[in-house]
N, C-alpha and C positions, 0 to 999 in steps of 0.2 A: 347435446351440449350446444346451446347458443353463443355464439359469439357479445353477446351482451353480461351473460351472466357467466363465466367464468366459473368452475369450482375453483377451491384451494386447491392446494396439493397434497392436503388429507384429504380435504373431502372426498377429490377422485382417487386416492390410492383407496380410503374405505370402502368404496363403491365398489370401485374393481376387484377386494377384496369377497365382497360379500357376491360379487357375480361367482368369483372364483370358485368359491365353497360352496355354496348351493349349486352350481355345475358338478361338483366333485363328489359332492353326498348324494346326488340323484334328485333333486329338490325340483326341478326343473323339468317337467316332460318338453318333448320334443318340439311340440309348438312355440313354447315357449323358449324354448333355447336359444331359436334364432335371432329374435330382437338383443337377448341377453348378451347373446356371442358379438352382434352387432357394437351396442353399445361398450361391450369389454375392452372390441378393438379400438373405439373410438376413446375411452377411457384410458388406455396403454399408448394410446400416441399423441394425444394431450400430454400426458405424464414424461414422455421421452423430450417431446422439445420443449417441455418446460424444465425440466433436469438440465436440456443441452445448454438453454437459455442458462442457466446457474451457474451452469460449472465453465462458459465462454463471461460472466461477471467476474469472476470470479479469477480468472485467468486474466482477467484487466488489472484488476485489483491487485496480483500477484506482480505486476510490470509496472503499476503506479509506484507499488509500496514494494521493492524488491530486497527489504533489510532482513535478515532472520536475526535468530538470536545472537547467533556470533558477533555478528554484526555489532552489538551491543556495547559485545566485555572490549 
């Protein structure tokens, strides 16, 4: 993963998805696992502070805009 090109956050979830299961079904000899297993992690921790990043927006956004519905009636 480059810091220029970014996946989405499907993209890297499918990715790590498809590292997943071909780890799981045997798909993957030995040699090959380790860049696999490399990139998973790199895949999974992309994925966590971009989640974190979301849900700290998001937590903004909940203190910008603090009305619920109650609020309303």
């Amino acid at each position: 993963m480059t810091k220029t090109t970014e996946p989405s956050l499907k993209e890297a979830f499918d990715e790590l998805e498809k590292i997943t299961q071909a780890l799981e079904r045997g798909d993957i000899d030995l040699e090959q696992s380790i860049p696999q297993l490399k990139r998973g992690h790199e895949l999974a921790t992309f994925l966590s502070h971009k989640l974190k990043k979301i849900e700290q927006d998001i937590q903004e956004v909940t203190v910008t805009f603090p009305q619920t519905e109650q609020d309303h009636d």
